[in-house]
N, C-alpha and C positions, 0 to 999 in steps of 0.2 A: 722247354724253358721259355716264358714268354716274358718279352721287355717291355715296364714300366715305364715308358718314353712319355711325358707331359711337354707338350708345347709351351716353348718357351712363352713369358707373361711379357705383354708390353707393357713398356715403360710408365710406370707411374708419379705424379707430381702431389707431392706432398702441400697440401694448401685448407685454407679453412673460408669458403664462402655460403651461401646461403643458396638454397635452389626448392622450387615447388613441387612433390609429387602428386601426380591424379591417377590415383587406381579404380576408378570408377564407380567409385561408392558417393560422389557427389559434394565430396569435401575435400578441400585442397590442403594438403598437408607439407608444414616446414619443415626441412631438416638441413643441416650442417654436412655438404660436402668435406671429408676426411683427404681423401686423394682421388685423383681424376687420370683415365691415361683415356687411349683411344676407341678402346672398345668396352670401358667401365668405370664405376665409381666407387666409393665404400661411403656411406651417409651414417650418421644417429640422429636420434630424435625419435618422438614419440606416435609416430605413422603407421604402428600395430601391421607391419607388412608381414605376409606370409608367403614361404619359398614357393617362385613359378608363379606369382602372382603376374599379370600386365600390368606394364605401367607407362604414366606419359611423364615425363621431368622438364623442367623448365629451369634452365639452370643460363644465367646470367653471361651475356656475350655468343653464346651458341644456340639459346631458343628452346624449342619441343625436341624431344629426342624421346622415340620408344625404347620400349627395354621390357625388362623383367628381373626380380628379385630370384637370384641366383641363390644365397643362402640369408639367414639368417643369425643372430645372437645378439639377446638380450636387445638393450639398445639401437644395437650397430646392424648394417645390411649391403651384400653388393647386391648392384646394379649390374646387368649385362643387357648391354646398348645392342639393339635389333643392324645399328648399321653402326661403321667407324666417324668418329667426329675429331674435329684437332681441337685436343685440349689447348693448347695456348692460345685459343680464343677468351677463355674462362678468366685468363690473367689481364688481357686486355682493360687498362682502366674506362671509365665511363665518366665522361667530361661534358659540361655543360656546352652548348656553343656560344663560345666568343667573340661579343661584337668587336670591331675592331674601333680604334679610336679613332674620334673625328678628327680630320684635317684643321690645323692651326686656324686657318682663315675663316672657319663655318664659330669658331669660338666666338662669344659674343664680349663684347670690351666691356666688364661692370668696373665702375669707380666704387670704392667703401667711403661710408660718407666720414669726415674726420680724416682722408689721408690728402695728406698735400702732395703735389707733385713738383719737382724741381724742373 
């Protein structure tokens, strides 16, 4: 009798962002990250991947990440990432940098012409 043991799946995060794949064919292809955990992703879009393929992903807050197309259907496709990544970087917003406001005194004094002052 032999036991059907699968290692347990980490945890996945349910999310919808944007990320690059480069499988080496010279054209950078968009797809719509589905969910992300640490050692994978599930993508659709129309990046004609085939199972076992290599691939580079560039996926927003975490960078290049290797992998490979684990399986495929129709649309849809996993990713299995060659090393572990923290998905909750992927959440992380991306903010402009914020100047900070000038000091009252660097303000310069303008009068509008027409206001009188008491």
């Amino acid at each position: 009798m032999t036991d059907n043991v699968k290692p347990p799946r980490a945890k996945r995060d349910s999310l919808f962002l944007g990320a690059t794949l480069d499988v080496g064919d010279g054209v950078s292809h968009d797809v719509r990250v589905r969910n992300l955990s640490a050692t994978g992703m599930m993508v659709d879009g129309d990046a004609n991947l085939e199972d076992g393929a290599q691939l580079t992903a560039t996926i927003r807050g975490i960078g290049d990440i290797r992998g490979r197309v684990a399986w495929v259907v129709e649309r849809r496709a996993g990713i299995a990432f060659d090393v572990a990544i923290d998905p909750t970087q992927a959440r992380k917003s991306v903010s402009a940098a914020v100047k900070p406001p000038l000091p009252l005194e660097s303000v310069p004094s303008i009068k509008r012409p027409g206001l009188r002052t008491r």
